[in-house]
C-alpha positions as CSV (number, residue, x, y, z in Angstrom):
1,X,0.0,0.0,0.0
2,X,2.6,2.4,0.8
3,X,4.1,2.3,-3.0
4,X,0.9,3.1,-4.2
5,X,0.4,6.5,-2.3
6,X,4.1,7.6,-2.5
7,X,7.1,8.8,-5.0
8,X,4.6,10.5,-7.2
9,X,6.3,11.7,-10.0
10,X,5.1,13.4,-13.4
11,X,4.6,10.9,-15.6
12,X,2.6,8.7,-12.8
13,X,0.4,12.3,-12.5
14,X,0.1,12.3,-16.3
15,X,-0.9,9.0,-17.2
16,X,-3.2,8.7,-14.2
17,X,-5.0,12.7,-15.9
18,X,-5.2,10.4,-18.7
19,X,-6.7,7.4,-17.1
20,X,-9.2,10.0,-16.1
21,X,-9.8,11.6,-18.8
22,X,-10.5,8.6,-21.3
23,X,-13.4,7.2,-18.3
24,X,-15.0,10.3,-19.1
25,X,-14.2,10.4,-22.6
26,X,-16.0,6.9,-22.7
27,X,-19.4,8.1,-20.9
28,X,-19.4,11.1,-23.5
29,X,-19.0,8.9,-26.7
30,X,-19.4,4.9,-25.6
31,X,-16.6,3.8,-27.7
32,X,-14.9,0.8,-25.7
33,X,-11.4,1.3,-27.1
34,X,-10.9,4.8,-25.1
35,X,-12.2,3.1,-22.3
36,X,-9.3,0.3,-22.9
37,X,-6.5,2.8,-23.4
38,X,-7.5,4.4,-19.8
39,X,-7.1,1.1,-18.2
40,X,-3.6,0.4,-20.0
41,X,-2.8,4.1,-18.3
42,X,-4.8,3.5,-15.4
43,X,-2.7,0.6,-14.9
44,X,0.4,2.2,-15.4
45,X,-0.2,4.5,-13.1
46,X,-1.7,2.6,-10.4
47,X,1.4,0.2,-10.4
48,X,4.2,3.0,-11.3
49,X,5.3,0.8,-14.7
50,X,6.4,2.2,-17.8
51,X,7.3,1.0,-21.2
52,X,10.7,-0.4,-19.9
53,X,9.4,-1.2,-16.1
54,X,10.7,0.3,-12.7
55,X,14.3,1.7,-13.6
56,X,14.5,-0.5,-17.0
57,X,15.7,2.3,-18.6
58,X,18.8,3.6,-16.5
59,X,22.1,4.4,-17.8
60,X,24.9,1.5,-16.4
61,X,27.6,3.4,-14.9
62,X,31.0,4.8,-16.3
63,X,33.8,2.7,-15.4
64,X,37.8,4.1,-15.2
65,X,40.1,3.5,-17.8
66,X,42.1,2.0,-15.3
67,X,39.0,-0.8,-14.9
68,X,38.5,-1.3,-18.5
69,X,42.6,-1.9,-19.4
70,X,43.2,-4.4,-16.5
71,X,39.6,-6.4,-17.1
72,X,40.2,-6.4,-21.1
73,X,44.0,-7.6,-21.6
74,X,44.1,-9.2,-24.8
75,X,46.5,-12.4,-26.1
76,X,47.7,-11.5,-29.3
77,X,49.0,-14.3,-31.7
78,X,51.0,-14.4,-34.7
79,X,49.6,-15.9,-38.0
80,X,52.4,-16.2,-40.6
């Protein structure tokens, strides 16, 4: 319960607005795939997901050059 009421962010705000708006959307005009699109948002917002999930998008971190040259040594061989 406690995700569900907390770390409200923008996109969480926006796609919930849109949830919203597409239920009323639906009462104006009856057409059932508005009314589907708000549940894919409602969902999304409800459960805090996005197209790539909780953090599915982040950036992996920088390593030092130092990292990369002693985890990458490479054998080389000659071919004659």
């Amino acid at each position: 319960m406690t995700t569900l009421f907390s770390n409200w962010h923008f996109m969480r705000i926006l796609r919930a607005a849109i949830a919203v708006w597409s239920v009323f959307e639906f009462n104006r005009t009856h057409d059932a795939l508005i009314l589907m699109l708000g549940g894919i948002f409602a969902m999304q917002a409800i459960f805090d997901i996005g197209c790539c999930g909780a953090a599915g998008c982040a950036v992996p971190q920088q390593r030092t050059m130092q990292e990369t040259q002693t985890s990458k040594e490479i054998d080389f061989e000659e071919v004659k």
